[in-house]
FIKOLZA-1660 file (N, C-alpha, C; in steps of 0.1 Angstrom, whole numbers, plus 5000, padded with zeros to 4 digits):
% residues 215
   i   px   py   pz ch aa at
   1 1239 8720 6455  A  X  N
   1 1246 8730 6447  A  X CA
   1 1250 8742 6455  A  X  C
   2 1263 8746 6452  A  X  N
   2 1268 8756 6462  A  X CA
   2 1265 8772 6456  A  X  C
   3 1258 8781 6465  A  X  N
   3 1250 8792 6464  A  X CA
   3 1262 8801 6458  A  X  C
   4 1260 8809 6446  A  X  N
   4 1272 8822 6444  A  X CA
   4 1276 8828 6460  A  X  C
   5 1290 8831 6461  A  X  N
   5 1297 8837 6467  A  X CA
   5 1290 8849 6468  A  X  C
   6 1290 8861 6482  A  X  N
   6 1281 8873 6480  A  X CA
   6 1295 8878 6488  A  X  C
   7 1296 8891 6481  A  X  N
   7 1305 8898 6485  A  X CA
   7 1304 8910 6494  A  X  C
   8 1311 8913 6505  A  X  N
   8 1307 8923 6511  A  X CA
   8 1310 8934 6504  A  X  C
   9 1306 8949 6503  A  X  N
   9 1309 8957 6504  A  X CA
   9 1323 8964 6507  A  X  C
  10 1328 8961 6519  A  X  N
  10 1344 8964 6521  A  X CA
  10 1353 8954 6509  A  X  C
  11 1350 8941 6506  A  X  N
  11 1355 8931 6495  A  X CA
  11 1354 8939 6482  A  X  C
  12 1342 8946 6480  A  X  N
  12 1341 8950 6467  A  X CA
  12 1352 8964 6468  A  X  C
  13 1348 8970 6476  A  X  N
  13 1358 8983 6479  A  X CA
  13 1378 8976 6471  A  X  C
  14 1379 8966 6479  A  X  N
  14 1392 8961 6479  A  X CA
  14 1393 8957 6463  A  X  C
  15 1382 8948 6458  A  X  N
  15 1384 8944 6444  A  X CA
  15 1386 8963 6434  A  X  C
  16 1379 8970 6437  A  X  N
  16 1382 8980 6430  A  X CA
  16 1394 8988 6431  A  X  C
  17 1397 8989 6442  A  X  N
  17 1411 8991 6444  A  X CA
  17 1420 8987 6434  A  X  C
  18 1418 8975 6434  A  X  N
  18 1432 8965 6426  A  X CA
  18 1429 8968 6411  A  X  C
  19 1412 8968 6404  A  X  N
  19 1409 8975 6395  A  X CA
  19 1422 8989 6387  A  X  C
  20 1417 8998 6397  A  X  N
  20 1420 9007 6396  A  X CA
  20 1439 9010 6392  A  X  C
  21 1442 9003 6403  A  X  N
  21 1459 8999 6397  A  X CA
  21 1462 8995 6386  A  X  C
  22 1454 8982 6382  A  X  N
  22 1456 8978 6367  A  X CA
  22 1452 8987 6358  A  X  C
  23 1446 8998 6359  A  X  N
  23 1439 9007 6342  A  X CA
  23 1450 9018 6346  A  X  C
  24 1457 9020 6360  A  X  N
  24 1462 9035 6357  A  X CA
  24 1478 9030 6355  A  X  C
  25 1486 9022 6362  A  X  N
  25 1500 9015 6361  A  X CA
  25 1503 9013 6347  A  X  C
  26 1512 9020 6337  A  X  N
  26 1514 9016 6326  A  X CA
  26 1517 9001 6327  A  X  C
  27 1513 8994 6313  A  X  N
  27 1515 8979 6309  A  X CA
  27 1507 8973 6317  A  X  C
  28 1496 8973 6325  A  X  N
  28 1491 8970 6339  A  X CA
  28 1479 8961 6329  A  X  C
  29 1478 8966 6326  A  X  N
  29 1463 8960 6315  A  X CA
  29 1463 8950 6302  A  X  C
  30 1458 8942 6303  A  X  N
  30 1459 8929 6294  A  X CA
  30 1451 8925 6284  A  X  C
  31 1453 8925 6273  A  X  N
  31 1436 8925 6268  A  X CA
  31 1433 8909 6264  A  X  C
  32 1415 8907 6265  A  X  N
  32 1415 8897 6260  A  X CA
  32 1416 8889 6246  A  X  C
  33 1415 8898 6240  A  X  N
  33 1412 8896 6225  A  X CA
  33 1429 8902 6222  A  X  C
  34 1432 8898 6208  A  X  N
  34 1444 8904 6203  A  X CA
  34 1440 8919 6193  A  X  C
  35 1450 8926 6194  A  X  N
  35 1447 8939 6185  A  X CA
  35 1444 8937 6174  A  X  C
  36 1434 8946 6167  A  X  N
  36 1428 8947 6157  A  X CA
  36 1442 8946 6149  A  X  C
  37 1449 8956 6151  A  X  N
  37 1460 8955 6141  A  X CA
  37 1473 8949 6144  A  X  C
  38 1471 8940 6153  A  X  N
  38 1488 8930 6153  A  X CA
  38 1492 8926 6145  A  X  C
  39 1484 8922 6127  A  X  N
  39 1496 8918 6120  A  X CA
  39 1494 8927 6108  A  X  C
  40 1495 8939 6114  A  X  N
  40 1495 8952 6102  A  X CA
  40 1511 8961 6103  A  X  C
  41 1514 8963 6092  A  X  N
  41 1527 8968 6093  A  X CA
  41 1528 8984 6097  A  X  C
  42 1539 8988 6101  A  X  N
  42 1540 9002 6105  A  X CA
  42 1541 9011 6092  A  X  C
  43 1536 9019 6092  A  X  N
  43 1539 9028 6084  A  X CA
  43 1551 9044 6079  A  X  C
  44 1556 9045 6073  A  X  N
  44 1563 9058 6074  A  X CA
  44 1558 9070 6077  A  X  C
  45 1563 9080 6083  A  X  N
  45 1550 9090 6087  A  X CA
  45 1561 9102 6096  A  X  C
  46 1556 9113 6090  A  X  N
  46 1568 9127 6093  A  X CA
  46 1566 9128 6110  A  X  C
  47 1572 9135 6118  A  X  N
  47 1568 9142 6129  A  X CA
  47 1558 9145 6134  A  X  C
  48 1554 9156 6128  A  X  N
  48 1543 9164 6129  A  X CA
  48 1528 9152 6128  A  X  C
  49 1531 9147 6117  A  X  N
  49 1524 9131 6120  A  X CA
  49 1521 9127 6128  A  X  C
  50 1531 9121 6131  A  X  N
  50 1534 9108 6141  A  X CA
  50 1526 9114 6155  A  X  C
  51 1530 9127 6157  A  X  N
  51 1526 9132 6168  A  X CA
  51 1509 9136 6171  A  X  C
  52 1506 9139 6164  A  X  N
  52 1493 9142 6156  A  X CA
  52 1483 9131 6162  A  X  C
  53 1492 9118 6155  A  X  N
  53 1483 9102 6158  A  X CA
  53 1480 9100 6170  A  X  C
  54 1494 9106 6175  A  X  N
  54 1498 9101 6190  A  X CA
  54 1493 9109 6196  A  X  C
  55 1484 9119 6197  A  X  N
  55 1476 9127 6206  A  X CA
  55 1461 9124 6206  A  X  C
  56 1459 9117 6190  A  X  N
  56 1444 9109 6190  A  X CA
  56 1442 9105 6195  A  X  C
  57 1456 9087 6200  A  X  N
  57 1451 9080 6205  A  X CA
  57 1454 9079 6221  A  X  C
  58 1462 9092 6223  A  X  N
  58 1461 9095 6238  A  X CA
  58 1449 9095 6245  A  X  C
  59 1443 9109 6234  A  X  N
  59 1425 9110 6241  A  X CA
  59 1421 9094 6245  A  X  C
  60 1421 9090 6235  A  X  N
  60 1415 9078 6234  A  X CA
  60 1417 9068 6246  A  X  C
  61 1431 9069 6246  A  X  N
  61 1433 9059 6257  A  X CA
  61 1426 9062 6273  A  X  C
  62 1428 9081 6276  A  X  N
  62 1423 9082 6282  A  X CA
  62 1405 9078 6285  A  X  C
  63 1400 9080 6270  A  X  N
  63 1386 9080 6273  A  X CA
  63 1387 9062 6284  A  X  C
  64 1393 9054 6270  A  X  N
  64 1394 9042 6282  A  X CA
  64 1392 9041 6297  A  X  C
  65 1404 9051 6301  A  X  N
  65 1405 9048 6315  A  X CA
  65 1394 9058 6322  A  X  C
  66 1386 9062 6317  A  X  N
  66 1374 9071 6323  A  X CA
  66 1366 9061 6320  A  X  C
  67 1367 9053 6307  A  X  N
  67 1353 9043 6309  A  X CA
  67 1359 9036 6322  A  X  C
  68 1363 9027 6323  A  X  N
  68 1369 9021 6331  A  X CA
  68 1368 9027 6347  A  X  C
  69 1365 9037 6349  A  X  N
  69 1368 9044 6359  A  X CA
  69 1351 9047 6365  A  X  C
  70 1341 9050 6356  A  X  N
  70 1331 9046 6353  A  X CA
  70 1321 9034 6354  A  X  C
  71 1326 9025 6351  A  X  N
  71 1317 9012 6352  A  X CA
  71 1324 9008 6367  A  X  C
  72 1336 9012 6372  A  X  N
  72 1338 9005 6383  A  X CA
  72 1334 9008 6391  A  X  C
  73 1329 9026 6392  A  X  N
  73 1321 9034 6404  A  X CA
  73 1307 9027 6404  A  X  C
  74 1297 9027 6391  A  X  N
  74 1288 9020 6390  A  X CA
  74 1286 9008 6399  A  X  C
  75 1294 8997 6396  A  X  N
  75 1296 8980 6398  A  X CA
  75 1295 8981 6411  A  X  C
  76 1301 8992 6421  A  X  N
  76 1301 8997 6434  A  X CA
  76 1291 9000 6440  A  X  C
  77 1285 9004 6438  A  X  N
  77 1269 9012 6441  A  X CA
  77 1258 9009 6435  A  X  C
  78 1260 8995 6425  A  X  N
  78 1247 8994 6421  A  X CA
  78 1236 8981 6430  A  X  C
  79 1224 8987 6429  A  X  N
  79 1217 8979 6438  A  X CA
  79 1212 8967 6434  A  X  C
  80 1212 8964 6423  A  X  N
  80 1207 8952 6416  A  X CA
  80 1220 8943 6411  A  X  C
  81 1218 8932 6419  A  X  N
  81 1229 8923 6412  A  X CA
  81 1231 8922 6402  A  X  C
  82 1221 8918 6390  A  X  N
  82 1226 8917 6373  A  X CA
  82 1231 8928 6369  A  X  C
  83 1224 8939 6374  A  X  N
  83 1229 8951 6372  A  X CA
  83 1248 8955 6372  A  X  C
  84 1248 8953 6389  A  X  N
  84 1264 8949 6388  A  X CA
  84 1271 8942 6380  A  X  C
  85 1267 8931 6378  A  X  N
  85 1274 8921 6367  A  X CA
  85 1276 8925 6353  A  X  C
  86 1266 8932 6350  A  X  N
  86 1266 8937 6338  A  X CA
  86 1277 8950 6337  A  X  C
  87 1281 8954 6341  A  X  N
  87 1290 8972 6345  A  X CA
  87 1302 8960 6348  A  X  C
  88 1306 8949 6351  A  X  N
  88 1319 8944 6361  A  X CA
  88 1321 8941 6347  A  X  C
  89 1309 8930 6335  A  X  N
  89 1311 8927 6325  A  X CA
  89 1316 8933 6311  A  X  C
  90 1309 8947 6310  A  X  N
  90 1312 8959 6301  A  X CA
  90 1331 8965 6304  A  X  C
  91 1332 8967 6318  A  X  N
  91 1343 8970 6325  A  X CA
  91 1352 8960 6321  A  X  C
  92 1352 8947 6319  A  X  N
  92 1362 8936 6314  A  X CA
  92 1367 8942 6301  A  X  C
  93 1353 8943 6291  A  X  N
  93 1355 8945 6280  A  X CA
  93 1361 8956 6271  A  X  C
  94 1363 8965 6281  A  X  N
  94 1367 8977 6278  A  X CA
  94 1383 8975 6277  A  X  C
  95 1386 8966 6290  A  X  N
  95 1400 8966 6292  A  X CA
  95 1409 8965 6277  A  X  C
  96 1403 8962 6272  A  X  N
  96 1406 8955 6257  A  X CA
  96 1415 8967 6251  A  X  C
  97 1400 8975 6250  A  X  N
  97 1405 8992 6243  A  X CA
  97 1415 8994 6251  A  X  C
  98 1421 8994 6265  A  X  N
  98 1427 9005 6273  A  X CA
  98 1436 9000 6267  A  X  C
  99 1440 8987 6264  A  X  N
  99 1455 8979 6264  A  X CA
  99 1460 8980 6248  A  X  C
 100 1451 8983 6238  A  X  N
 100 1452 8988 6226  A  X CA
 100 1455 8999 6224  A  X  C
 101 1451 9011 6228  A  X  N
 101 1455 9024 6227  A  X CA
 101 1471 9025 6234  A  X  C
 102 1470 9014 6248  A  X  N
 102 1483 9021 6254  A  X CA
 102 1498 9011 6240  A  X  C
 103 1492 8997 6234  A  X  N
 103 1504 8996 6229  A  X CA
 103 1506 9004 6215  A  X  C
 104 1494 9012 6213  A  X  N
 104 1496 9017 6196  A  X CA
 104 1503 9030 6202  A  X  C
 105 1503 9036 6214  A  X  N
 105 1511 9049 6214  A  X CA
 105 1526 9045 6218  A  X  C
 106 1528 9028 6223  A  X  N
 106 1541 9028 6227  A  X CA
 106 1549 9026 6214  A  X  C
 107 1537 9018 6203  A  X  N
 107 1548 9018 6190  A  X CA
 107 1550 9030 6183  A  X  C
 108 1538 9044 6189  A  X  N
 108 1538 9056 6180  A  X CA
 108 1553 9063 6191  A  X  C
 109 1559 9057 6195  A  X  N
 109 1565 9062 6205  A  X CA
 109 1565 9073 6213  A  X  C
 110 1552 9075 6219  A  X  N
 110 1546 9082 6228  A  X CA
 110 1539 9074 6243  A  X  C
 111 1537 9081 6253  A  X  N
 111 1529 9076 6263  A  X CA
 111 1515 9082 6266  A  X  C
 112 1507 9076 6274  A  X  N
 112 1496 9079 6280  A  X CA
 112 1498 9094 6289  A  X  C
 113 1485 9101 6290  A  X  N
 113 1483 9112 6292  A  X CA
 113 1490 9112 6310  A  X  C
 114 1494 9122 6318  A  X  N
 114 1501 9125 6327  A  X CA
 114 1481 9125 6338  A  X  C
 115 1476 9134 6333  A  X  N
 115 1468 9134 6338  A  X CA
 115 1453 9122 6341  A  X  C
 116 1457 9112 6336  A  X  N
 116 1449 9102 6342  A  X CA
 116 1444 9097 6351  A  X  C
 117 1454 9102 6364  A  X  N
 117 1445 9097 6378  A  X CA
 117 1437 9109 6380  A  X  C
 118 1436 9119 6372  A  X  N
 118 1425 9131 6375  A  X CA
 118 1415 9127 6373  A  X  C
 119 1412 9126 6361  A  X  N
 119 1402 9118 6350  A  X CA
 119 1392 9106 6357  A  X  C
 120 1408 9097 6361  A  X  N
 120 1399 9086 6364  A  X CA
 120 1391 9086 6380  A  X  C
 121 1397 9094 6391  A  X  N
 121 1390 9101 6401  A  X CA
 121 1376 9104 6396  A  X  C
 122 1375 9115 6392  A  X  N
 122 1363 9123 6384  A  X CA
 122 1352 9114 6379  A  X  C
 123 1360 9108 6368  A  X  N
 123 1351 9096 6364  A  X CA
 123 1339 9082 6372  A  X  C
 124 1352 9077 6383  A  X  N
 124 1348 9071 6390  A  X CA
 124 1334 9073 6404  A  X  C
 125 1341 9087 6406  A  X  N
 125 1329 9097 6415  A  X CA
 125 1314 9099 6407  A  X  C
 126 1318 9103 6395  A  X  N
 126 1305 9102 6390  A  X CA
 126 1295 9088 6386  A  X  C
 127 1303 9077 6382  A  X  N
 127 1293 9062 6382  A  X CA
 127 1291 9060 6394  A  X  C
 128 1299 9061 6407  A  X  N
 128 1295 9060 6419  A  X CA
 128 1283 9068 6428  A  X  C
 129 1282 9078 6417  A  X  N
 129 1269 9093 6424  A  X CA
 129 1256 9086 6412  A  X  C
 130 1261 9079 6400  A  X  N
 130 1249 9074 6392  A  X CA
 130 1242 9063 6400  A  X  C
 131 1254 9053 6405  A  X  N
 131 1250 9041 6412  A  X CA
 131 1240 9045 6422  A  X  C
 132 1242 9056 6431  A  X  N
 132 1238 9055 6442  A  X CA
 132 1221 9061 6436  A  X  C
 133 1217 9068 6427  A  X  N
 133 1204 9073 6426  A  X CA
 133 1198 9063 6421  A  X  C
 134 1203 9060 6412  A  X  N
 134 1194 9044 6410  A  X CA
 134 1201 9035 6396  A  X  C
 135 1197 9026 6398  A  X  N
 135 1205 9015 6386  A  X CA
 135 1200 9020 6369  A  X  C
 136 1191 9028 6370  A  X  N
 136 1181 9033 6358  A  X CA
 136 1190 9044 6349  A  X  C
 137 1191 9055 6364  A  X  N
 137 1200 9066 6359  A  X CA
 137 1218 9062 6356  A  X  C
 138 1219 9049 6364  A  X  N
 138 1236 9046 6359  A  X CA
 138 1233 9038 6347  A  X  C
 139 1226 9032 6339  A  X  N
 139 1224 9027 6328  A  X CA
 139 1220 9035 6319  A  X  C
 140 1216 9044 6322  A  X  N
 140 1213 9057 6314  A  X CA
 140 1227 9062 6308  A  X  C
 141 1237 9067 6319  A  X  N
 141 1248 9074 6322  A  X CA
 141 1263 9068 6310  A  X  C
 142 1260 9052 6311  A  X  N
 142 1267 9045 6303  A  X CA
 142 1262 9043 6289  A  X  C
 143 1249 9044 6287  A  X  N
 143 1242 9047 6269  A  X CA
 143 1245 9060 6266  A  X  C
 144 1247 9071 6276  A  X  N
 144 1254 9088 6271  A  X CA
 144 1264 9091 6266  A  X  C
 145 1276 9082 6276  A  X  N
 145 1287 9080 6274  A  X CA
 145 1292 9077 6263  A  X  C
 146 1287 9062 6264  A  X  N
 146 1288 9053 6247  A  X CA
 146 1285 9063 6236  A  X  C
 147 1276 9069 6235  A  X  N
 147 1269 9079 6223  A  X CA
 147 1281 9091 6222  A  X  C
 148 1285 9093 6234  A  X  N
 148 1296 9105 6233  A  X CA
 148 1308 9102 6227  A  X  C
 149 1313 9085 6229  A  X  N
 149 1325 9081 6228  A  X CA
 149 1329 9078 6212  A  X  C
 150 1314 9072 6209  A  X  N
 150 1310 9068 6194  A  X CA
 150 1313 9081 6185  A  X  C
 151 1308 9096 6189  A  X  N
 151 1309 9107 6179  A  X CA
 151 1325 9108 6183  A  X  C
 152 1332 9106 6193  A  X  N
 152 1345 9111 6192  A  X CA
 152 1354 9101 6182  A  X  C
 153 1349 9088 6186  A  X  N
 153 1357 9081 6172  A  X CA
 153 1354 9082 6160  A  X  C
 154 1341 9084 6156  A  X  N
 154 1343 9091 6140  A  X CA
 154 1349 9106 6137  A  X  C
 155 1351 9115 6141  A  X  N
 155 1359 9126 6142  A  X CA
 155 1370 9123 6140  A  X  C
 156 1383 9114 6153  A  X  N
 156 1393 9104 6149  A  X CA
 156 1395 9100 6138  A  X  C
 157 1383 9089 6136  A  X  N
 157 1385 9085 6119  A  X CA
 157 1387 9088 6110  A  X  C
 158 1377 9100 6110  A  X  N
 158 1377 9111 6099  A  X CA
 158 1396 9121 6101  A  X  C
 159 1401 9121 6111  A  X  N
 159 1418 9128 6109  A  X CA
 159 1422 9123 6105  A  X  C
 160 1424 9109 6111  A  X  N
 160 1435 9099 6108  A  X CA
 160 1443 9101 6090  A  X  C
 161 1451 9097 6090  A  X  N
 161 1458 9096 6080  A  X CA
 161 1458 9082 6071  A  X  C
 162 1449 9079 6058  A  X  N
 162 1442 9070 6057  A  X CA
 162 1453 9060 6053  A  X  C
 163 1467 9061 6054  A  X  N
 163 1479 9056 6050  A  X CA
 163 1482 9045 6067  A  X  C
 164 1479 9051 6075  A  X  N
 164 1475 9046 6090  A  X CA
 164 1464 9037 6094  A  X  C
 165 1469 9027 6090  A  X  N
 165 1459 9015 6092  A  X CA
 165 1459 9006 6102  A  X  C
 166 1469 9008 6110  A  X  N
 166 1471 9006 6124  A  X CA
 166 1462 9010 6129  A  X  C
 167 1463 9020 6133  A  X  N
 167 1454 9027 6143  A  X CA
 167 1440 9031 6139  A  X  C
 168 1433 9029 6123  A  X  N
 168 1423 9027 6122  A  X CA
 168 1417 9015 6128  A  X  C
 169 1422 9003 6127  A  X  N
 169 1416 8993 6128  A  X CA
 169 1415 8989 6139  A  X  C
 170 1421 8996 6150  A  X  N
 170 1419 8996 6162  A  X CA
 170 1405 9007 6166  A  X  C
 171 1406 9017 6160  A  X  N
 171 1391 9026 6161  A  X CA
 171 1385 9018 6158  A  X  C
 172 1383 9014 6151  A  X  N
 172 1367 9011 6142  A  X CA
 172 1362 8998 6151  A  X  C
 173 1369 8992 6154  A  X  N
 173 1365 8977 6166  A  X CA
 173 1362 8983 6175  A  X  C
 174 1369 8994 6179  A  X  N
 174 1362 9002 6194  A  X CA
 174 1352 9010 6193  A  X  C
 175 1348 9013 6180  A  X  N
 175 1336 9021 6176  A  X CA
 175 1324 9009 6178  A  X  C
 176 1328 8997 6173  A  X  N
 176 1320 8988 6171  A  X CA
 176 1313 8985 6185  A  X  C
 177 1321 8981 6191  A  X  N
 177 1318 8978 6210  A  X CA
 177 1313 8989 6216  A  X  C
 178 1317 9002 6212  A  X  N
 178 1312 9012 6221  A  X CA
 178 1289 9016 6219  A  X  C
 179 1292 9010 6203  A  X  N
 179 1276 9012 6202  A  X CA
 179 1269 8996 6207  A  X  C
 180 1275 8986 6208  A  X  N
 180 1274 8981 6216  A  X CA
 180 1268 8980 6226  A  X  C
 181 1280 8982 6234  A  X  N
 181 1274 8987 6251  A  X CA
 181 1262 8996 6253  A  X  C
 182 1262 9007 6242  A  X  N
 182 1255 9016 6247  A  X CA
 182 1237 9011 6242  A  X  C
 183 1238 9003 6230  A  X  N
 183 1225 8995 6233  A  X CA
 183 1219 8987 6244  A  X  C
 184 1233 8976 6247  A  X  N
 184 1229 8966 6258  A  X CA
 184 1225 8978 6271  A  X  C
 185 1227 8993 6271  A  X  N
 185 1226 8996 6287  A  X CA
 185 1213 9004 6287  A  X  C
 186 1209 9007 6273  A  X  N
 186 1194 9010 6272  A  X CA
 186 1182 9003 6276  A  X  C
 187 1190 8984 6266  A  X  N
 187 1178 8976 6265  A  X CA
 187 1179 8968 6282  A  X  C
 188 1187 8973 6285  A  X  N
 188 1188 8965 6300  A  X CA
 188 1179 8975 6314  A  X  C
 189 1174 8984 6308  A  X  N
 189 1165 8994 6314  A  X CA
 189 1171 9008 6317  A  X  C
 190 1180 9013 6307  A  X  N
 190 1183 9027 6311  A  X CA
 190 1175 9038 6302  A  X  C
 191 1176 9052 6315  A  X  N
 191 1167 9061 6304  A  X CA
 191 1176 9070 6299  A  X  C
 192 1167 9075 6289  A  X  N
 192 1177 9082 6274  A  X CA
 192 1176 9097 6282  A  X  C
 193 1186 9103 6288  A  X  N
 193 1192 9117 6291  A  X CA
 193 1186 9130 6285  A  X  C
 194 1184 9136 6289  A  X  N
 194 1179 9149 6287  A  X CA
 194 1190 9160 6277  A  X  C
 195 1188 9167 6264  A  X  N
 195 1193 9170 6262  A  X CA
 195 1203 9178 6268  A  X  C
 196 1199 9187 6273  A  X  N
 196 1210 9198 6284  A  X CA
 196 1217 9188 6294  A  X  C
 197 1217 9182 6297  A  X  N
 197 1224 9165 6308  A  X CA
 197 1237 9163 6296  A  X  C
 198 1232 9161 6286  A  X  N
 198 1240 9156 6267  A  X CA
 198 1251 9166 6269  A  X  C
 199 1246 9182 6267  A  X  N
 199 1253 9189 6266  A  X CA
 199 1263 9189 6275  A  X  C
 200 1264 9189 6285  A  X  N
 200 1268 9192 6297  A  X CA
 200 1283 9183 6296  A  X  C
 201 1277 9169 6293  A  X  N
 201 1284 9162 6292  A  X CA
 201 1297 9163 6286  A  X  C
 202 1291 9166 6267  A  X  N
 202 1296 9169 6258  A  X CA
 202 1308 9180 6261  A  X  C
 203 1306 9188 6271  A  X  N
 203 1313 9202 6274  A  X CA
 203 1324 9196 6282  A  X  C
 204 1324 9186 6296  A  X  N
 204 1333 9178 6300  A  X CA
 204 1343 9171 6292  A  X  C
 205 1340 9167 6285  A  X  N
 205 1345 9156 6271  A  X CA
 205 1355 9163 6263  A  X  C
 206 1351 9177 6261  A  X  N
 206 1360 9185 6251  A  X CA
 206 1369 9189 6263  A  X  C
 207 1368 9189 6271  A  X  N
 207 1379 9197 6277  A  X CA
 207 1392 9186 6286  A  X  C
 208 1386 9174 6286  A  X  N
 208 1391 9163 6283  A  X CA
 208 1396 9161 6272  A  X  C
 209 1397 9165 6261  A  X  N
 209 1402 9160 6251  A  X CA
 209 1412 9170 6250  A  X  C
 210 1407 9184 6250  A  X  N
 210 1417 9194 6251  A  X CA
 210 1431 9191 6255  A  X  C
 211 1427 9188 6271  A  X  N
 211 1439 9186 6278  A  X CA
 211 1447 9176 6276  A  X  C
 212 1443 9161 6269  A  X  N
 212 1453 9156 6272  A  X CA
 212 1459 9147 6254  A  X  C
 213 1455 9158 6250  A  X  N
 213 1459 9155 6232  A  X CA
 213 1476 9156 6234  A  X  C
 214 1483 9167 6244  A  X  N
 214 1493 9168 6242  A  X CA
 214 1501 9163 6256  A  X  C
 215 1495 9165 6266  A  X  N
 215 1501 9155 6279  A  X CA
 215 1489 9143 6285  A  X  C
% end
């Protein structure tokens, strides 16, 4: 029986690379599952609306590409094989959300935030600085996250326009996944964050959302 393939380091560098093109290149991203709401009809909805939705699901998309930017730094630096697998596996699944958010803003006729390769820089430096301390604290990092990402979609939820069933139904599946993940990264040996670590976070996240509600 032929032993798994072991990848170098410079290989993994290259596989992220190509990652990284696919979450930031609009249409770049493919999901595997189909949208929550592909056979839901469009709705009528004023300007000021439309726009409104379409800054929700901006954040949103961006949070995407910060998860994504995240699990890849992780996958990078982490010292335990299953460990990696598991962050390469979460990272697949995410792709889902990214490619969801980006077609609900192309039908809200809006695009993804300008500021994305900032984000996803940022992002990526940080699961790569969690990886390197230990696989404990980056399993930790991704249960904080998840917990962060989970309060921002019910806030979402709670705006949305309940006539908008599009774009609910695409929340609420991503709410579903996000608590998810952030169980499997507990019960897979991560520790629960300190509150002032929470906050800190929490403070990143808003100013992240700040920014790119409107670009």
């Amino acid at each position: 029986m032929n032993s798994p393939r072991r990848y170098s380091f410079v290989d993994r560098l290259l596989t992220q690379a190509d990652q990284s093109l696919r979450t930031l290149v609009p249409g770049a991203a493919h999901a595997n599952r189909p949208s929550p709401s592909q056979h839901m009809a469009n709705v009528p909805m004023d300007e000021p609306e439309r726009q409104h939705i379409a800054g929700l699901m901006r954040i949103n998309h961006t949070g995407e590409v910060c998860a994504q930017a995240l699990y890849q730094g992780q996958a990078l630096t982490a010292k335990l094989p299953d460990v990696r697998t598991k962050m390469e596996r979460a990272a697949a699944e995410e792709i889902d959300h990214l490619a969801w958010c980006a077609q609900r803003l192309s039908e809200l006729n809006s695009q993804p935030s300008v500021l994305n390769p900032l984000f996803y820089g940022l992002s990526f430096g940080m699961g790569a600085a969690a990886g390197l301390i230990s696989d404990r604290v980056s399993l930790g990092f991704v249960a904080a996250t998840e917990q962060l990402v989970e309060r921002h979609l019910d806030d979402h939820l709670a705006e949305l326009p309940e006539e908008d069933i599009k774009s609910r139904a695409i929340l609420e599946q991503m709410r579903m996944d996000e608590i998810e993940h952030g169980a499997q990264a507990l019960e897979a040996g991560g520790m629960v964050f300190p509150e002032p670590v929470k906050a800190a976070m929490t403070l990143l996240s808003s100013l992240m959302t700040k920014a790119t509600y409107r670009i």
